[in-house]
KETOR-719419 format. One record per residue (C-alpha): residue number from 0; residue in one letter; x, y, z. Coordinates in steps of 0.5 Angstrom, whole numbers, plus 500, padded with zeros to 3 digits. Example, Ala and Ser with C-alpha at 12.3 -4.5 7.8 and 13.67 -1.06 7.14 Angstrom:
2
num;residuo;xx;yy;zz
0;A;525;491;516 .
1;S;527;498;514 .
END
This chain:
731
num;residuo;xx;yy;zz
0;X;500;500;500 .
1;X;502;508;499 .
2;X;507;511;505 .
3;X;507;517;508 .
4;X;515;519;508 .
5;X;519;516;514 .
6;X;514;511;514 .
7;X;513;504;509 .
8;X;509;500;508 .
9;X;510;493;504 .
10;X;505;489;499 .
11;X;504;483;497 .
12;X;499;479;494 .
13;X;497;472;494 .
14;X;491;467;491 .
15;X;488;465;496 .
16;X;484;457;497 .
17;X;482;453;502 .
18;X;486;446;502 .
19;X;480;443;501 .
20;X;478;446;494 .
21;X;486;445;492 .
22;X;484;437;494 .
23;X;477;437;490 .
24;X;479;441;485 .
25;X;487;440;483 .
26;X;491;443;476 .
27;X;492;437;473 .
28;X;492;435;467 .
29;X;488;430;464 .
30;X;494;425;464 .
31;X;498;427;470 .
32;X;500;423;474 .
33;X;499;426;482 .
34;X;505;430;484 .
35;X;508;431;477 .
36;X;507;439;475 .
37;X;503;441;469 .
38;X;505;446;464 .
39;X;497;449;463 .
40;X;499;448;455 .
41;X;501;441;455 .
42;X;508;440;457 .
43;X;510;437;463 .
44;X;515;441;468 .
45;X;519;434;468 .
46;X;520;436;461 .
47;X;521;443;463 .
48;X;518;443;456 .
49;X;513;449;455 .
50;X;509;453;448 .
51;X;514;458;444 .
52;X;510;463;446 .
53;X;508;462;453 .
54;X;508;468;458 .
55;X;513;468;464 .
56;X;507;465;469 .
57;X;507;459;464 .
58;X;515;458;465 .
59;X;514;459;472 .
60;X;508;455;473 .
61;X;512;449;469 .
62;X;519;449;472 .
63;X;520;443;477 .
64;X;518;445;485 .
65;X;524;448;488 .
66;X;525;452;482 .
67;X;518;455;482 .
68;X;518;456;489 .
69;X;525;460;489 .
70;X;522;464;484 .
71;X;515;465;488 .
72;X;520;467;495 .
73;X;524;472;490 .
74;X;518;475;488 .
75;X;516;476;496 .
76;X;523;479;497 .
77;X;522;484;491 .
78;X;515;486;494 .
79;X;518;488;500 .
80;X;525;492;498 .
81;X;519;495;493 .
82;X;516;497;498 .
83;X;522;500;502 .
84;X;524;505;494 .
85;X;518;507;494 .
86;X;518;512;498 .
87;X;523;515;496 .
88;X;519;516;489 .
89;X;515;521;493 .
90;X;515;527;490 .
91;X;516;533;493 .
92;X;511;537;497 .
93;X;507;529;497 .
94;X;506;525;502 .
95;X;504;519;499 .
96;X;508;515;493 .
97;X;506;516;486 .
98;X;507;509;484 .
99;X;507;503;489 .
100;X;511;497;485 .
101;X;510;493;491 .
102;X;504;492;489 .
103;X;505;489;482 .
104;X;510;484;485 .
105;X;506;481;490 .
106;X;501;479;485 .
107;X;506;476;480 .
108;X;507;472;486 .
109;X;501;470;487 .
110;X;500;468;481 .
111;X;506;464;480 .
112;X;503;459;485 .
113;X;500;453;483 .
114;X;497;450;487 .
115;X;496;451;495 .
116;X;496;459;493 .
117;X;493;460;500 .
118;X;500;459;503 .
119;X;503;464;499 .
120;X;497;469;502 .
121;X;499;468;509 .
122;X;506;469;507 .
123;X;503;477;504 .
124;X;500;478;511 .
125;X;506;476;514 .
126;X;511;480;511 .
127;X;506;485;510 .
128;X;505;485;518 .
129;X;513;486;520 .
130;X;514;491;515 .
131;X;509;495;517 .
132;X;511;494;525 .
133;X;518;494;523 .
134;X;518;501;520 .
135;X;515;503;528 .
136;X;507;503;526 .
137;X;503;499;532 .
138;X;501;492;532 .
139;X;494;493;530 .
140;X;495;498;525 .
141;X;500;493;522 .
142;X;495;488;522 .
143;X;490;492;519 .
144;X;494;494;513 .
145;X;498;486;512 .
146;X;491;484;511 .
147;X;489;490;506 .
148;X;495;487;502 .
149;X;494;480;502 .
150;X;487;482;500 .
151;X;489;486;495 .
152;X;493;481;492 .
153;X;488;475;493 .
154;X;483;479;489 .
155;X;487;480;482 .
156;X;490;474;482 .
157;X;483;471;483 .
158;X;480;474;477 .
159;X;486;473;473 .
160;X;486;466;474 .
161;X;479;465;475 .
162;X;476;459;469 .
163;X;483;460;466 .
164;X;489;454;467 .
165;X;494;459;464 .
166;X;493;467;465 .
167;X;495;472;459 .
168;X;494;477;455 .
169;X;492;475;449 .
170;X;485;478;447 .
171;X;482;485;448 .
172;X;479;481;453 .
173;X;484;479;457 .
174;X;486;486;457 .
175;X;479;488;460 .
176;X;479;483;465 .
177;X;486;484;468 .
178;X;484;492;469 .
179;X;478;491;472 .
180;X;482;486;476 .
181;X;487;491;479 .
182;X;481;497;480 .
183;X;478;491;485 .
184;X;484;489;488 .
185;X;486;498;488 .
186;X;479;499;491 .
187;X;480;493;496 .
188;X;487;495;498 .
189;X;484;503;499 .
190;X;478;502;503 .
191;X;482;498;508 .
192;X;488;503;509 .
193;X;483;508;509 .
194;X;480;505;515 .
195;X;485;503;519 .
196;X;488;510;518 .
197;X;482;513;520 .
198;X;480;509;526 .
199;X;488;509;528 .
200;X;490;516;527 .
201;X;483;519;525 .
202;X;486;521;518 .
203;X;482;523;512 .
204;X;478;517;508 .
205;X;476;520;502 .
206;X;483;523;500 .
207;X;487;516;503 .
208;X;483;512;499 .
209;X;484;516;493 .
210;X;492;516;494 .
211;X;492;509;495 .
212;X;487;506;490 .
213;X;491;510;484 .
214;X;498;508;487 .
215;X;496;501;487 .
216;X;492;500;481 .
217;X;497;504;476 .
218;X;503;500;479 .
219;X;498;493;478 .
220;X;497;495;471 .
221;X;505;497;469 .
222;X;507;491;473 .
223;X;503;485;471 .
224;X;503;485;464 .
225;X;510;483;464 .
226;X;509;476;466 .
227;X;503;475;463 .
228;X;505;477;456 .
229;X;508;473;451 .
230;X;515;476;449 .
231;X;516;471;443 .
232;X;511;472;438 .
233;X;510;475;429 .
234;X;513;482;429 .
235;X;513;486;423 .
236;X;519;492;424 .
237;X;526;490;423 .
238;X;531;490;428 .
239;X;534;496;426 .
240;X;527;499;426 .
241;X;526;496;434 .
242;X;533;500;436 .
243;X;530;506;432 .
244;X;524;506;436 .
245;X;528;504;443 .
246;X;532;510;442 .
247;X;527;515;440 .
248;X;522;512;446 .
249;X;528;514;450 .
250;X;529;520;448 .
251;X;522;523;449 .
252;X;520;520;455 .
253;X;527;523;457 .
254;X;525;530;455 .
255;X;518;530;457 .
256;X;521;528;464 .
257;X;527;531;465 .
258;X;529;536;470 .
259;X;529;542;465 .
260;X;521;541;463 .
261;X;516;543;465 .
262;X;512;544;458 .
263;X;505;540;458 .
264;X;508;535;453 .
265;X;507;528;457 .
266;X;502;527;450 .
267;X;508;525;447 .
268;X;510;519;450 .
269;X;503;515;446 .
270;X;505;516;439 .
271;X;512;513;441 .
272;X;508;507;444 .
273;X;504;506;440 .
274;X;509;505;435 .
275;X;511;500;438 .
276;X;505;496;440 .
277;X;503;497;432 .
278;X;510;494;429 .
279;X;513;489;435 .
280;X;511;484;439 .
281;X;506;484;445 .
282;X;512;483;450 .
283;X;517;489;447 .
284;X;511;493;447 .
285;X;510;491;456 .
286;X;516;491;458 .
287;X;518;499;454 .
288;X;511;500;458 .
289;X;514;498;463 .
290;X;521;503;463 .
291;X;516;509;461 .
292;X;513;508;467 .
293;X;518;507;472 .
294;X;522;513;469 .
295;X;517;518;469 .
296;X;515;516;476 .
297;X;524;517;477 .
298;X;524;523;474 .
299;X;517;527;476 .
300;X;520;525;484 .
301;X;527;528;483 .
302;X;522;534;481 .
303;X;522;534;472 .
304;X;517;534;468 .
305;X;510;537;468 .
306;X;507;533;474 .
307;X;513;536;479 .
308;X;509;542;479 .
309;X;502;541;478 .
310;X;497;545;481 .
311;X;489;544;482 .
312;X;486;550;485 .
313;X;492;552;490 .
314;X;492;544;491 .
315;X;498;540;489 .
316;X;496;534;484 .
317;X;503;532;483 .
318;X;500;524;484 .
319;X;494;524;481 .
320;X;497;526;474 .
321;X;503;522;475 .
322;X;498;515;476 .
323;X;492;518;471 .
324;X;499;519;465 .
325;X;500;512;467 .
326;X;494;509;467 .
327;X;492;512;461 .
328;X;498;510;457 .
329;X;498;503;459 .
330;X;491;502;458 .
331;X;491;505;452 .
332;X;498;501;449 .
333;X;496;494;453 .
334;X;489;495;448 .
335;X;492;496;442 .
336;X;497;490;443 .
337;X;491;486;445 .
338;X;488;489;438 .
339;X;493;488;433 .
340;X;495;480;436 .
341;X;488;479;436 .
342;X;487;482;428 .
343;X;494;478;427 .
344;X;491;471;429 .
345;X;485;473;424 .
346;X;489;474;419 .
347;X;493;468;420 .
348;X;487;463;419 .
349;X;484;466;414 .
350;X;491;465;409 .
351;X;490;458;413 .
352;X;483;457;411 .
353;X;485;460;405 .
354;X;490;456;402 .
355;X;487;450;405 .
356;X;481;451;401 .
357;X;485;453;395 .
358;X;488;446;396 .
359;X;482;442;397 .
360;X;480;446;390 .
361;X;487;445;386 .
362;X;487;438;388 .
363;X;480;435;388 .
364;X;478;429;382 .
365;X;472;433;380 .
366;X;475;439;375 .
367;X;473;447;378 .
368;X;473;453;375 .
369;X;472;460;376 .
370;X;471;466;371 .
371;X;471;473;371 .
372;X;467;477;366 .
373;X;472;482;362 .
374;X;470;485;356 .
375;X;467;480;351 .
376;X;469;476;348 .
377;X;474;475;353 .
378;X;474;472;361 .
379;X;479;471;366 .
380;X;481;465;369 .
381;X;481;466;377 .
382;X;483;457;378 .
383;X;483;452;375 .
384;X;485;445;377 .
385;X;489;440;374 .
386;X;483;435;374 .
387;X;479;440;369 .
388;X;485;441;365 .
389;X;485;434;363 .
390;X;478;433;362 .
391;X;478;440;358 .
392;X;484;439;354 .
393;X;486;446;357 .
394;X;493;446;359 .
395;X;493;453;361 .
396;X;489;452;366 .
397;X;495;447;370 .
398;X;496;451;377 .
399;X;492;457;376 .
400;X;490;460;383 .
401;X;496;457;387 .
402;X;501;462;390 .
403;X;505;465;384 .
404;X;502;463;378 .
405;X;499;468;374 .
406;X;492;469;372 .
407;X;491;468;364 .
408;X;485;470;359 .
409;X;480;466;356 .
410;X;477;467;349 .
411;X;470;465;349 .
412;X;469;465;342 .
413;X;474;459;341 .
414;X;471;453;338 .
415;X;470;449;343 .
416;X;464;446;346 .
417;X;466;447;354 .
418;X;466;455;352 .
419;X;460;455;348 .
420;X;457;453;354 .
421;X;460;458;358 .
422;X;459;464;353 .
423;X;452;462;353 .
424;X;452;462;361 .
425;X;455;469;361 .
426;X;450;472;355 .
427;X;445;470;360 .
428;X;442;465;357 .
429;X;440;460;364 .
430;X;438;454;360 .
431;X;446;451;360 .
432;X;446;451;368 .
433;X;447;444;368 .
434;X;448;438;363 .
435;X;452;433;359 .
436;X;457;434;353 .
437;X;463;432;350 .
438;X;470;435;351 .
439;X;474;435;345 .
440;X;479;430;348 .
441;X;473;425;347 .
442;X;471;425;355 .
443;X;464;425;356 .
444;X;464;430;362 .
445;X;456;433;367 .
446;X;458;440;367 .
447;X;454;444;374 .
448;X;454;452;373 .
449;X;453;458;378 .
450;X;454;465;379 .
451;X;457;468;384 .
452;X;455;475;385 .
453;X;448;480;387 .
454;X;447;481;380 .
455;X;448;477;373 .
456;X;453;483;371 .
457;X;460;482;372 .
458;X;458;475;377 .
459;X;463;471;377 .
460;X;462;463;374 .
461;X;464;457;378 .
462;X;463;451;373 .
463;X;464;444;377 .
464;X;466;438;371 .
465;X;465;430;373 .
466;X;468;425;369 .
467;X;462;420;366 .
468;X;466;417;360 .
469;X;465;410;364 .
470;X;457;411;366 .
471;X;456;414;359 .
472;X;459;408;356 .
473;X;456;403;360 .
474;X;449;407;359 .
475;X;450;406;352 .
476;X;451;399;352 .
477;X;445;398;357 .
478;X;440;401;352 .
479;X;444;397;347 .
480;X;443;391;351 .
481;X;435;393;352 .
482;X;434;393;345 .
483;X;437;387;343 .
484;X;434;384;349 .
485;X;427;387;347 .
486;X;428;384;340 .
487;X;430;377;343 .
488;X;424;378;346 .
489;X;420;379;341 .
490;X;423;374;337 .
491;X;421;368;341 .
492;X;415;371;342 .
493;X;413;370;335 .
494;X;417;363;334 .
495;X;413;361;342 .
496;X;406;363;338 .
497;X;408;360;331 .
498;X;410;353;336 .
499;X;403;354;338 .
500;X;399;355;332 .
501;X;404;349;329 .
502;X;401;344;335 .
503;X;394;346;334 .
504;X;394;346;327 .
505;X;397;338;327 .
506;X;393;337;333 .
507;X;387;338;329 .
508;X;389;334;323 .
509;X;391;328;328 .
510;X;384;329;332 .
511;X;380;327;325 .
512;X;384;320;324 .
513;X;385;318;331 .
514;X;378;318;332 .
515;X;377;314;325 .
516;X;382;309;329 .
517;X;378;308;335 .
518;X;371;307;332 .
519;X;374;302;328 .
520;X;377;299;333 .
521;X;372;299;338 .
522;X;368;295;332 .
523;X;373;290;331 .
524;X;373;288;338 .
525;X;366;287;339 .
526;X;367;282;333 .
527;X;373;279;334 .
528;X;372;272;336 .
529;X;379;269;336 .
530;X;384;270;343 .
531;X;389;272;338 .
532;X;387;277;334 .
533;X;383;280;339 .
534;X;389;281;343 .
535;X;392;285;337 .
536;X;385;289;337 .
537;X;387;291;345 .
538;X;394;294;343 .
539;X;391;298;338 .
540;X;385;300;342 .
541;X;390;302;348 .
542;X;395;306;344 .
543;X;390;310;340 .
544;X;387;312;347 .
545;X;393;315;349 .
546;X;395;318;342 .
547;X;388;322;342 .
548;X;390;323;350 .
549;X;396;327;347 .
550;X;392;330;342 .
551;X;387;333;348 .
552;X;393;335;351 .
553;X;396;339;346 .
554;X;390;342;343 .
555;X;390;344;351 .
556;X;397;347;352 .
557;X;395;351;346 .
558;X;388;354;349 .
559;X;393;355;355 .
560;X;397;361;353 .
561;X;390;366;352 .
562;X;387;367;359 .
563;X;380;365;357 .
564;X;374;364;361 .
565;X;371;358;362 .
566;X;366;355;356 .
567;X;359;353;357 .
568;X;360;353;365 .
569;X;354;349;369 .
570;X;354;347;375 .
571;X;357;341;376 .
572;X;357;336;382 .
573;X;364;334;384 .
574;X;362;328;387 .
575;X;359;324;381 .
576;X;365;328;377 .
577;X;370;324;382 .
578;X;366;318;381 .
579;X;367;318;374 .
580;X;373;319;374 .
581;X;375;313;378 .
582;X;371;309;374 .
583;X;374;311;368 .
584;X;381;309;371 .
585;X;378;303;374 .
586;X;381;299;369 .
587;X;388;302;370 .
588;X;388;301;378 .
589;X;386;294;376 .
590;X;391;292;372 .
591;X;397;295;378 .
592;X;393;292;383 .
593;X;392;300;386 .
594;X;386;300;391 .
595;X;383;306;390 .
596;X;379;309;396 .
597;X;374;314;397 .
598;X;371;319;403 .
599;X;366;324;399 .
600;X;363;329;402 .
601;X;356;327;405 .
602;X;353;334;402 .
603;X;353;335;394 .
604;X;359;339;393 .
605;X;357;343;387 .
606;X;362;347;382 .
607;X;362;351;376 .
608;X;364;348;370 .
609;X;365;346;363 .
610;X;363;338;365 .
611;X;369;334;361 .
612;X;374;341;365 .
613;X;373;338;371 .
614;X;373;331;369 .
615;X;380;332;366 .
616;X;383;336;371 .
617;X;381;330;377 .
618;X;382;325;371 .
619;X;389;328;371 .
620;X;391;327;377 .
621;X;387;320;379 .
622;X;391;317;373 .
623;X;398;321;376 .
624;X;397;318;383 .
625;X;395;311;380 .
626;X;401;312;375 .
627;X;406;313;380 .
628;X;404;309;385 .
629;X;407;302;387 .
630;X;405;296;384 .
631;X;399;293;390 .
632;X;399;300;392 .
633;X;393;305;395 .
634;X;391;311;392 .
635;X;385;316;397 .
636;X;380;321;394 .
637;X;376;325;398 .
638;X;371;331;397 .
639;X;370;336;402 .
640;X;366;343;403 .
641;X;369;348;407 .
642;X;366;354;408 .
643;X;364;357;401 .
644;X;369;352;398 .
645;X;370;346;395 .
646;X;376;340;396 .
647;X;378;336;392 .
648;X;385;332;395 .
649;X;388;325;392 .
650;X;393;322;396 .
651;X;398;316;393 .
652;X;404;312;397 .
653;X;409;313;391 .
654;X;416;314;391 .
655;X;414;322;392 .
656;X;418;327;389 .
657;X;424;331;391 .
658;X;424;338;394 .
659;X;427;341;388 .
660;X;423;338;383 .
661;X;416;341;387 .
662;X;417;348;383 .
663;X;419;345;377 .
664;X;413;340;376 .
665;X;408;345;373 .
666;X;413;347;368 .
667;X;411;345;361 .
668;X;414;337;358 .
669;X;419;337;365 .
670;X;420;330;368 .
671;X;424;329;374 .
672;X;431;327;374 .
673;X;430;322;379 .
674;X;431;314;377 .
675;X;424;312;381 .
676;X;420;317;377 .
677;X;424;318;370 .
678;X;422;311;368 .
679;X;415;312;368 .
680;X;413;314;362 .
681;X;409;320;360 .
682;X;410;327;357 .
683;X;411;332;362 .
684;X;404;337;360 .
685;X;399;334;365 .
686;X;400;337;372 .
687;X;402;344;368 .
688;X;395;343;364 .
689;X;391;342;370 .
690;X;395;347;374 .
691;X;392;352;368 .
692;X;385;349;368 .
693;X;384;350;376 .
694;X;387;357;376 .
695;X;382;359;370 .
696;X;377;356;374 .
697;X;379;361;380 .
698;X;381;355;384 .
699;X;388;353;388 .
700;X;392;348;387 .
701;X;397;345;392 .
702;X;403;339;392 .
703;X;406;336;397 .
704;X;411;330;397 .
705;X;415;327;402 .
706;X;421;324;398 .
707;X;424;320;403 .
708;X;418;316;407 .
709;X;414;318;400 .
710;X;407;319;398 .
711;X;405;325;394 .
712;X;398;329;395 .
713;X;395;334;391 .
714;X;389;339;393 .
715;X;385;343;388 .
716;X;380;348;391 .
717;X;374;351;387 .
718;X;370;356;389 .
719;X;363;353;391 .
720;X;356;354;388 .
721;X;349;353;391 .
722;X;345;346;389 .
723;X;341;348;384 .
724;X;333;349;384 .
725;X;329;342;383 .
726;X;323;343;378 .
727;X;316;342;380 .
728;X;315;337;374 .
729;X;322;333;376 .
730;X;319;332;383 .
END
């Protein structure tokens, strides 16, 4: 705190924090070990590694225990010797000194202190104490300003280290934190001085606190930034420049405060310093803040410059306008450092994102170009990438845009079907925003245009270019691969139908002789009486039955590719159907010794149907079943109504058939592979003939087969019908 003269006070200053918090909350990096010092940007104090540009705090904050700790103790000395010079910077005719450095040193004790900074407070207050009572001040009053002192020192340190692992001055608003910081901790340390000195010796309070909060918080504000600061860092001047402007800093502020001087000129010293914050790094700028400072206070004790005599309405106001020039000066140059570093570290990341976008563009896959209008016909290339000067054939467009490379015109009315495009876009036609074209190397490119600019007149155009050589081709060889598809398709659609005439046609000329055929046989066999010839007779009978068979069957597959209604359709009784049938193929299963079994439906089952369709579909299936079943075997035919449908199943204990022949058996003159089944003879069209007669029907077929046990059981279902009315005359 100020001193009157043959009395002095010592400041100091701490952080102060409870053990408590600085167990629940220690300063640690995130993969410290306990006890190993971190320096808050990363490096560890047992590297004593720090950032290039760190301050003086982060140094010391990374230094190993014993070495900080000197430090710290270095610092507490020089809060107490501070103190003792400081009264004699007294001016004349003052009673309090002009600038307190006592003050700026025990904050940087404070926030030299890692951990356990509590520690560092009491030490304040302790030497804060005996130096005050050893300059002959009672003990109360010594206590009183050991308090005053430590409080100070606790309050900016806290503020300057609050939320913030490494203390600095980096932005404007680590310059405003540190002012209001130390116009607290300068407010603090005046009130409680003022108090003691107006309950110890009844002084003025409004005046002590005054003298005392100027002297204090010009002191912080010129003393601390020099540990906070980074001396490393750009700058701009030269050395040789650098040299110039210590030289003229030191002869101006010399003038301004020399002994001979008494002229207003104090002004003088911020074009000087500004100098410097402009063009040198932020921690030259602190430290000539610094010296400006300390020798002004010098010389304005010593009676030079315009404060030594400064007068306020009979009043000497030699302090107040020293610490006013102090403060001025140093929060102006402290904000314009801030500014400059601040506009620095903007214009670093925009050339960073600048030339990382730059790159990204130059060496992307799709080609990018951008176009400025200039007089037509002409435009100026801003970039172009290698990728588009490849697709394009446009060499001149190879490393346009990156750094030293000049930009190069290009002349719109060039025969070229990218630059046709590209003409049109800038005449404002906007029907060429997007599409496909040929470049004259032959690649087929998808071009996208866009504009950038708030008007069509002197917009910059940004073209994108992507490579669809290999997409084209291969969509021009899928249409060709459709077309001739499609005429494959068409070609064996009419070969299907010619086959299908052909069948049908034949079919009809072979119904008229085979038809002939078994009416002549079946006269023989009534007329023959010899054993032999009637056995002739059976053989033709049996082999005319089965070529007339085929013949229906043909003649059916035919009616199969048109989805026909069902002819003359009448309601048809499913059990006598079923009945028929059995009868028809009682001599088949007699000869095979195949039991045929029946469970029909004790209610009439009606369907509507062309009577022989039903018939074949049952027939089909019933001779399939007897055909396929084993010698002395068994086939089941049952009717069933279930609901608003009718069930027809038949069951047989053939070998069955095997799962991946169940799909492929309603494909037309397929026959199973299987040994069991392929001996048996047959054309394959039967199920697939039945299969198109139930589902013209409206009705369902289901299959089921177990190869390995064996048996196989076929259901069809139809939608079923009302009984049909009795007549009266029929009763």
């Amino acid at each position: 705190m100020a001193s009157t003269r043959g009395r002095s006070s010592r400041s100091c200053s701490s952080r102060w924090r409870s053990p408590a918090r600085a167990e629940a909350r220690p300063s640690r990096h995130p993969r410290e070990r306990p006890g190993t010092p971190i320096c808050h940007n990363g490096a560890s104090s047992r590297g004593r590694t720090v950032r290039q540009h760190s301050n003086a705090v982060t140094v010391v904050r990374a230094l190993p225990s014993p070495a900080r700790l000197g430090i710290i103790g270095a610092a507490l000395a020089a809060t107490y010797l501070l103190g003792v010079s400081a009264v004699f910077l007294t001016p004349p005719g003052s009673t309090t000194a002009a600038w307190w450095p006592a003050a700026g040193a025990a904050v940087l004790a404070v926030l030299f202190a890692r951990r356990a900074r509590w520690a560092v407070v009491i030490l304040i207050f302790v030497i804060g104490v005996a130096s005050n009572f050893s300059a002959g001040r009672p003990i109360l009053v010594s206590v009183g300003f050991g308090v005053a002192n430590a409080s100070e020192a606790w309050i900016v340190g806290s503020l300057l280290s609050s939320g913030r692992p490494d203390p600095g001055l980096r932005t404007m608003r680590d310059v405003g934190r540190l002012l209001i910081a130390a116009t607290l901790g300068a407010l603090a340390i005046g009130a409680l001085a003022a108090l003691v000195v107006l309950v110890a010796d009844g002084g003025d309070f409004v005046s002590t606190m005054a003298a005392v909060t100027a002297s204090h918080a010009s002191a912080v504000i010129v003393i601390v930034p020099t540990a906070l600061a980074s001396f490393g860092g750009p700058r701009s001047g030269r050395r040789s420049e650098q040299a110039t402007q210590i030289l003229v800093a030191a002869a101006v502020v010399g003038f301004v405060f020399s002994l001979s001087n008494s002229l207003p000129l104090a002004f003088l010293t911020l074009p000087v310093l500004s100098w410097a914050a402009f063009r040198f790094s932020y921690g030259f700028v602190v430290a000539e803040l610094f010296f400006t400072a300390l020798v002004a206070s010098v010389l304005t004790s010593l009676g030079g410059g315009p404060f030594a005599r400064a007068e306020l309405f009979g009043t000497t106001v030699t302090d107040e306008m020293l610490q006013i020039f102090i403060v001025a000066q140093a929060g102006s140059v402290l904000f314009y450092g801030a500014g400059r570093l601040e506009r620095e570290r903007l214009a670093r990341q925009v050339v960073a994102r600048e030339q990382l976008l730059r790159g990204g563009l130059v060496g992307a896959q799709v080609g990018l170009l951008i176009l400025e209008p200039r007089v037509f016909p002409e435009a100026r290339i801003v970039l172009g990438n290698l990728a588009a000067a490849q697709l394009l054939g446009w060499p001149e467009l190879e490393g346009i845009g990156e750094a030293g490379v000049a930009t190069k015109m290009l002349d719109l009315t060039r025969p070229d079907p990218v630059i046709r495009i590209l003409a049109k876009h800038f005449a404002g036609d906007g029907s060429a925003q997007a599409g496909e074209t040929t470049t004259p190397t032959g690649r087929r490119v998808q071009f996208f245009l866009g504009t950038l600019g708030p008007d069509s007149d002197g917009a910059i155009l940004t073209a994108q270019f992507v490579d669809i050589t290999e997409r084209h081709a291969l969509e021009v060889a899928n249409e060709k691969a459709l077309l001739r598809e499609q005429e494959l398709v068409d070609q064996l659609r009419d070969l299907n139908r010619h086959k299908d005439d052909f069948v049908s046609s034949v079919s009809h000329e072979l119904r008229t002789p085979i038809t002939s055929m078994l009416g002549f046989a079946e006269e023989l066999e009534d007329s023959v009486v010899d054993p032999t010839q009637s056995g002739y007779v059976q053989v033709i009978l049996r082999n005319a039955r089965r070529l007339a068979d085929l013949v229906e069957d043909l003649l059916e597959l035919g009616s199969m590719t048109s989805r026909m209604p069902v002819r003359d359709a009448a309601l048809v009784d499913a059990n006598a159907v079923v009945v028929e049938c059995i009868v028809e193929q009682s001599t088949t299963a007699r000869d095979r010794s195949i039991e045929v079994s029946t469970s029909l439906s004790a209610e009439s089952p009606w369907v509507r149907s062309a009577s022989h369709d039903l018939a074949r579909i049952v027939s089909n299936l019933l001779s399939n079943a007897i055909k396929f079943s084993h010698a002395q075997g068994s086939v089941s035919v049952s009717t069933a109504c279930e609901a608003d449908e009718v069930r027809i199943t038949i069951t047989d204990r053939g070998p069955g058939i095997p799962p991946d022949d169940l799909e492929r058996v309603f494909e037309r003159f397929y026959r199973s592979p299987a040994e069991a089944l392929r001996v048996i003879p047959g054309t394959g069209l039967g199920l697939p003939i039945v299969k198109s007669l139930v589902e013209r029907h409206g009705g369902r077929l289901t299959l089921e087969s177990d190869h390995v046990l064996g048996g196989t059981t076929v259901s069809v279902t139809f939608p079923t019908e009302p009984a049909p009315a009795v007549s009266p005359s029929a009763r």
